[in-house]
N, C-alpha and C positions, 0 to 999 in steps of 0.2 A: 755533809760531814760523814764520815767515814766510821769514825770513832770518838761517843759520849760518854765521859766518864764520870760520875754523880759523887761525889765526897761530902758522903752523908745520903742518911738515906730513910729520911721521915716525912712526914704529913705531905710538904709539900714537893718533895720528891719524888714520891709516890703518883701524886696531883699530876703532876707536868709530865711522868712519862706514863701514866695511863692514858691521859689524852693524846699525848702522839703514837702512843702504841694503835689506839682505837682511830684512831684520825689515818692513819698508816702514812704519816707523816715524815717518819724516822722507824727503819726497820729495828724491831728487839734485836736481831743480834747485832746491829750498830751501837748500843748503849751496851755500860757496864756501870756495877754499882759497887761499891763498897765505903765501909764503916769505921768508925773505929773499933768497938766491938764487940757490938753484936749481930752473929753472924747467921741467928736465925731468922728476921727483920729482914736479914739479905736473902737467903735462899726463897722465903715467903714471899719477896717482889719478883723473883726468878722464877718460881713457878706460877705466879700468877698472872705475868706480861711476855714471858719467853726472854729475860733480858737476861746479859750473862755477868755472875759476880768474876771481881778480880780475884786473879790468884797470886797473878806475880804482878805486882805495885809497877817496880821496874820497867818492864816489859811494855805494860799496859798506856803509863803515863806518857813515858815517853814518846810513845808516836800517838797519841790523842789529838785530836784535831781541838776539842773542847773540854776543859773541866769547868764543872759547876758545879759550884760553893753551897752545898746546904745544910750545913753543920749548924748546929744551935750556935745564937751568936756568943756565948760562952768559951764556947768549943773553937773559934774560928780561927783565931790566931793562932794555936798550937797545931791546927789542923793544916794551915799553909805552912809552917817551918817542918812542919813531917816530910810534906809532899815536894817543899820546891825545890830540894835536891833532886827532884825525880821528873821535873818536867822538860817536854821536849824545848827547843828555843823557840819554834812559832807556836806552842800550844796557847789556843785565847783561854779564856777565863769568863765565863759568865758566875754573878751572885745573887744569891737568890736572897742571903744574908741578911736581914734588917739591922741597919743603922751603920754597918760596916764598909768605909769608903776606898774608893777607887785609890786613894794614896793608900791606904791604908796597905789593900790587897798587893798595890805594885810594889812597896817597901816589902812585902814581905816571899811575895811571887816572883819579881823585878818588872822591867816596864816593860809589859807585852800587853796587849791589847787586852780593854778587861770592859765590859759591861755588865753593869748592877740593873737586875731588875726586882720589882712587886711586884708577882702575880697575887693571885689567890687559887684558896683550893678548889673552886670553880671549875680551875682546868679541868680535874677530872671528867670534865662534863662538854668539854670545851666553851665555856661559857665565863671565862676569867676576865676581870679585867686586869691591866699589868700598866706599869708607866714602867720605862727605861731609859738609862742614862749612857754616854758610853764615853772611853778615855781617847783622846788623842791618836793611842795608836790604832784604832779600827777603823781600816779602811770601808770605803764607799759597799765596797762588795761582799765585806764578811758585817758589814752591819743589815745588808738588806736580807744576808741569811739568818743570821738572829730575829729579824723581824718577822721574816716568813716561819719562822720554826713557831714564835711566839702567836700570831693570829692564826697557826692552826690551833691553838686553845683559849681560841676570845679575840678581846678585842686589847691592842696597846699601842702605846700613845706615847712619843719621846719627852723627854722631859729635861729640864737641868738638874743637875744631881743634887744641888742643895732642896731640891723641890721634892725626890723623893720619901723625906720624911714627912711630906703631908699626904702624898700619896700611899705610903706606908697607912698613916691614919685613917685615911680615906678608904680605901679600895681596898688595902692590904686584909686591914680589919674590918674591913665591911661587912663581911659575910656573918662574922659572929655577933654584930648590933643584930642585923636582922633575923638569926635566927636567936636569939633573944628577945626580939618584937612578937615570935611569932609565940614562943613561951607564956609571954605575957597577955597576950588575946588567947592561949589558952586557958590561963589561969582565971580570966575575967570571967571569958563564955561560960565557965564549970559553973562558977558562980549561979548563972542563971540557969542552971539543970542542963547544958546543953552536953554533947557528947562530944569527948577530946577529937575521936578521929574526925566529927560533922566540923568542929571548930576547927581544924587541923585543915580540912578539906576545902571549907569557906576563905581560911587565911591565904592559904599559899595560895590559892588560884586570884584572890587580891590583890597578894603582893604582886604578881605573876602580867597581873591583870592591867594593876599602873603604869606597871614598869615597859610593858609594849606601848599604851597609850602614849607615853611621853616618847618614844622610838619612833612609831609610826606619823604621830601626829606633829611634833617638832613645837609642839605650844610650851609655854612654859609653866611649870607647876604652879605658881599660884592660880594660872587663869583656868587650867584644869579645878583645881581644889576650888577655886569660885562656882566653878560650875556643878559642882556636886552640893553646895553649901546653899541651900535655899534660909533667908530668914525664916527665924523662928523654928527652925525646923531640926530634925534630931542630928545634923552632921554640924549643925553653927551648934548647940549645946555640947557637942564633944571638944570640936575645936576653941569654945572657950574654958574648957576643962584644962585642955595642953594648955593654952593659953597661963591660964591660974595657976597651972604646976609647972612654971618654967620650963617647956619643953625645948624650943630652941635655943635656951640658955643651957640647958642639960648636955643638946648634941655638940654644942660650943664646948663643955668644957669635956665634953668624950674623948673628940678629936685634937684639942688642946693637949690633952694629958697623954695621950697614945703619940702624939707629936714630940710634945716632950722625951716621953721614953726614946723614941727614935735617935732623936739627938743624946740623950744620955748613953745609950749603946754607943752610938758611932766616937763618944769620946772615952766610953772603956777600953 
């Protein structure tokens, strides 16, 4: 693709073209960014990736190989009736949008080829995970480039679109459970005199640590977690700790209620 154009231009916007800037996946000056408006957010992803802000909308939109949707989903619908006087007739559409559906964007874009994805802010890292859905009209060949643009920042996985919203919940949100987990084992460890950055340091390398185990080894978590869990022993007294605090009932109703939202956006 020749020309990316980001409409919107926050958290994860920033995510998805630092990792293709750093992956050299998508040359910076192939991307262009712009806001509604603030325009210093713009020139600060400009100088920090070499990407170029739009000047003239027009100009820009129209021959755009790609626009993606990253406006707050607030923002989304005023943001396509701005823009889609302004788009070429093949330009696709990718959404980065939570909750906001493929009818939705083509009612408001018309019916050009439009795929919604969930990354996370991972990509910065290239380390995302994403599920993606895509409409009717994306051919064989402009999906295989969406897919290649996508696993240069992680890993993703097609999906049906009505399934996004658990993936939303899932994956989307994922990243902020766990660094909330890791809050919480530092807030315990202090407890016991121990040093934020020592606890800080034990955690992530934990989480870090599981998480290859279950990649590498292909076992499945409970028979991992058996294997750590000796009776009587200090890892069966914690897990019947979770146990006592409804912990599995807790990520049930995380992912429930984050689910929910999902679907409640997509009918805003």
């Amino acid at each position: 693709m020749q020309t990316i154009v980001f409409a919107g231009a926050g958290s994860m916007a920033e995510a998805i073209i630092q990792g293709w800037v750093n992956k050299g996946v998508v040359l910076p000056q192939s991307i262009y960014v712009m806001n509604k408006s603030n325009k210093l957010k713009l020139q600060d992803i400009a100088n920090r990736y070499g990407v170029q802000v739009v000047s003239d909308r027009r100009e820009v939109l129209s021959k755009a190989d790609c626009v993606i949707l990253a406006m707050k989903p607030k923002d989304v619908v005023a943001g396509m009736k701005d823009i889609a006087p302004l788009l070429g007739e093949k330009t696709a559409v990718l959404s980065v949008v939570a909750g906001t559906s493929i009818e939705t964007i083509q009612e408001n874009l018309g019916h050009r080829a439009v795929a919604r994805v969930m990354p996370n802010t991972s990509a910065t890292i290239g380390m995302s995970a994403s599920g993606i859905a895509f409409s009717d009209e994306v051919a064989q060949s402009l999906k295989a480039t969406f897919l290649q643009l996508l696993e240069a920042i992680g890993v993703v996985i097609e999906v049906k679109e009505h399934e996004l919203h658990a993936v939303t919940a899932l994956s989307g949100s994922g990243p902020a459970y766990l660094y909330y987990l890791i809050e919480a084992f530092e807030q315990a460890g202090m407890k016991y005199g121990l040093e934020q950055s020592t606890i800080r340091t034990l955690a992530v390398q934990t989480v870090a640590g599981a998480a290859e185990m279950l990649k590498q080894t292909s076992e499945e978590p409970k028979a991992l977690r058996k294997k750590v869990t000796s009776p009587g022993g200090t890892t069966a007294a914690g897990i019947q700790a979770l146990k006592n605090h409804h912990f599995k009932e807790t990520i049930q109703a995380c992912i429930d209620d984050a689910t929910k939202r999902s679907i409640e956006l997509a009918k805003e």
